[in-house]
Phi, psi and omega in degrees: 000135180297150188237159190059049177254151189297138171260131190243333179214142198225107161329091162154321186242148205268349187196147173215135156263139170222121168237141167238185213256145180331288228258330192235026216311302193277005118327287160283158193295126167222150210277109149277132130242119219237121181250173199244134162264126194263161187064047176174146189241350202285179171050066159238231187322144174298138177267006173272358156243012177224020190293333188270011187267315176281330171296342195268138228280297172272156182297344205262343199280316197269322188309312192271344215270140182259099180253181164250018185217165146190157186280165196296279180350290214296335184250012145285315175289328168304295154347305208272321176321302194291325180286327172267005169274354184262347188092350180309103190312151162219151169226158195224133176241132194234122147313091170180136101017166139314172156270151147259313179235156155280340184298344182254353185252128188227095183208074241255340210262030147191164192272006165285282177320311155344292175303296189307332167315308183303291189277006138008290186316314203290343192266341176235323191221115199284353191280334198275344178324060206290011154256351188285146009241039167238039182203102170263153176238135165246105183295109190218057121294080185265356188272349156218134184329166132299339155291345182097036206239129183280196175243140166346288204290343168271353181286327190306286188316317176317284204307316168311299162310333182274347184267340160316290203283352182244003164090357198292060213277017186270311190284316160305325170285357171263337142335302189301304185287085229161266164322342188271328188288322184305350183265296184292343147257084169258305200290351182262326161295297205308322163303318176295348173257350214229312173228129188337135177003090192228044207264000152336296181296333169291019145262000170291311179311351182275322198309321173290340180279323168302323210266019192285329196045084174216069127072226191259347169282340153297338156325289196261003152310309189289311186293314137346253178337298157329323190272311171316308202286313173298317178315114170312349170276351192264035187282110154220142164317115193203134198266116176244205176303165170063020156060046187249103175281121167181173181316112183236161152257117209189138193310124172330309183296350178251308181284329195261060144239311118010316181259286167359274186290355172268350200293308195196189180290303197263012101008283159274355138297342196279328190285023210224254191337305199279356156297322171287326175301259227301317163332312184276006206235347176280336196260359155311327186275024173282334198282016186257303193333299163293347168300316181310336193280306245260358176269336177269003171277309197300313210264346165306283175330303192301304177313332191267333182259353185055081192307171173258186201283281160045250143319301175308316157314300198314301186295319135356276226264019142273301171292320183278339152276346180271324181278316189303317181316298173320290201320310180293342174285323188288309164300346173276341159333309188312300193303309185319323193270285190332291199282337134328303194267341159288341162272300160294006149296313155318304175049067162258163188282355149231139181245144170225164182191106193241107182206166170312123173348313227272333185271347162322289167337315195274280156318338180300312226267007165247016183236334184265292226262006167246315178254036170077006189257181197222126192309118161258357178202138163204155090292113156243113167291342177251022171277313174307310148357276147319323141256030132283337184064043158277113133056243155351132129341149167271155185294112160259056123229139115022035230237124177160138205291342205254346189283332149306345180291310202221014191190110179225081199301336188274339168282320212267298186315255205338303166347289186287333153294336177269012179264326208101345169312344187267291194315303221281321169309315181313334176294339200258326184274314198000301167273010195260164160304096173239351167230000000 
């Protein structure tokens, strides 16, 4: 086998990104970012650049093996190794919820499920951390608690679908008028989700949604929002006007944008710029608002004429797959403003971040257009995609000839075997997904 070859390509992810800041480069933070298509390991690396990488039996077999491929595990766990023997602070932001144990999360069908597999220690006990201690891990999928309690909007979405996929058209058109109130009170959510103690306002929105009269979805809507307002994890200490200090209650996504802007001047301009972004990229759905009418008219008709199944599918799974989609995209906003404003809070000399294509995107375009950084590396597969307009699955690999150039993972993997550092780790992954 040839020694020292350059690693060019990586199994798992549909985009990688590397950005760093203009003006300031060995100051600031600079940004991985990798995004994920979820429920599914297929389509990824070509087996003419990864074969002898796929024959091999174990994970630890593949970790050390000098390949010109590597799976998305190995070369994160190589990443996080190399950074805490060199001391590089680093924070790694995971799409993922809390844990409860890692020994119950089992989850092999997709590389989101992989990761998460993976960084499990890091996540319940840090000693068990084999990057710990300059590499903290964050969960911030914030759209459901630790208690399990989601936010209105992903609740809509959810719901709508399952009332789409069971033919239910009493429950979707009322869903739908659901949505409609919530796109028309958006600036009254999104402020009650956004800014310190402010979750007052949900409760004027549960009230119009009760006073909507839609049956049990005004119900379990109302019960949402309730659960939200109540949950014990939105408990925070807060300092208000006259310097009054006490218990509020309030959405995660708000107190850490809320800490973002009191830590210092450039903190808070920096929570002053990602408030106005997200503000525009929330105020974007508006232009949906009319799809919401005009779908919630389609299915009052179809319900007074009594459409046939049919029909009522069609529409379902066209206009009502386009909306269900939005709502829920609309909840990643929540998650979006947390991890953000929890990462220039941190202010490590690296951020990584593996979360879904749509929220990457999202970030790209609020690290470029705001805070001065500039792509110095990217592969997106699913911009190629698109324009081709294909078909296909999109590609979960990685693959240019330029990623050693700006990441090197096969110099970092050698480092770490000649320190003994790989060796050491190994005894803590036996069970995790590093392929």
């Amino acid at each position: 086998m040839q020694e020292n070859k350059d690693v060019t390509a990586i199994d798992g992810p549909v985009s990688f990104y590397l950005l760093q800041h203009r003006t300031s480069p060995l100051e600031e933070t600079t940004l991985f970012l990798i995004g994920d298509y979820h429920d599914s390991t297929n389509w990824g690396c070509d087996p003419s650049i990864c074969q002898k990488m796929n024959s091999d039996r174990t994970n630890l077999e593949n970790v050390r093996k000098d390949y010109p491929c590597m799976y998305l595990g190995s070369a994160l766990h190589v990443q996080l190794l190399y950074n805490n023997m060199r001391k590089v602070s680093t924070g790694f932001y995971l799409e993922n919820t809390p844990f409860t144990t890692r020994y119950n999360y089992k989850d092999d069908s997709s590389w989101m499920g992989r990761i998460k597999q993976l960084l499990s220690p890091c996540s319940e006990n840090i000693k068990d951390c084999p990057y710990y201690p300059n590499v903290q891990i964050h969960n911030v999928d914030i759209r459901q608690s630790m208690n399990g309690i989601i936010d209105i909007l992903t609740w809509a979405g959810l719901t709508f679908e399952q009332a789409s996929k069971s033919g239910d058209i009493s429950d979707a058109a009322n869903i739908v008028s659901l949505m409609n109130i919530l796109l028309e009170n958006f600036e009254l959510l999104w402020k009650a989700y956004t800014l310190p103690a402010s979750f007052a306002l949900l409760k004027e929105i549960k009230q119009k949604i009760l006073n909507a009269n839609l049956g049990k979805i005004s119900i379990e809507a109302a019960t949402v929002i309730e659960n939200t307002i109540n949950d014990a994890s939105t408990i925070r200490r807060f300092t208000g006007t006259g310097g009054v200090t006490r218990d509020e209650r309030m959405h995660v996504a708000a107190w850490e944008m809320y800490k973002l802007f009191l830590k210092d001047a450039k903190g808070s301009t920096q929570a002053k710029k990602l408030s106005k972004f997200m503000t525009e990229e929330a105020q974007s759905v508006k232009k949906y608002l009319k799809t919401g009418i005009e779908l919630s008219r389609l299915l009052a008709d179809m319900s007074y004429h009594g459409a046939n199944r049919a029909t009522m599918h069609e529409i379902l799974s066209t206009m009502g797959a386009k909306l269900m989609g939005r709502f829920i995209s609309l909840g990643t906003l929540l998650m979006d403003v947390y991890t953000i404003s929890k990462m220039l809070y941190n202010e490590d000399k690296e951020s990584i971040i593996f979360a879904g294509s749509f929220h990457i995107e999202r970030y790209i375009r609020f690290a470029v257009g705001y805070l001065d950084y500039i792509e110095a590396f990217g592969v997106d597969n699913t911009l190629a995609e698109l324009e081709k307009q294909s078909e296909e699955p999109i590609s979960r690999c990685i693959n240019s000839d330029k990623l050693p150039l700006y990441i090197d993972f096969g110099g970092m993997k050698r480092s770490l075997i000649r320190s003994g550092e790989l060796e050491k780790a190994e005894f803590k992954l036996k069970d995790m997904y590093l392929r």
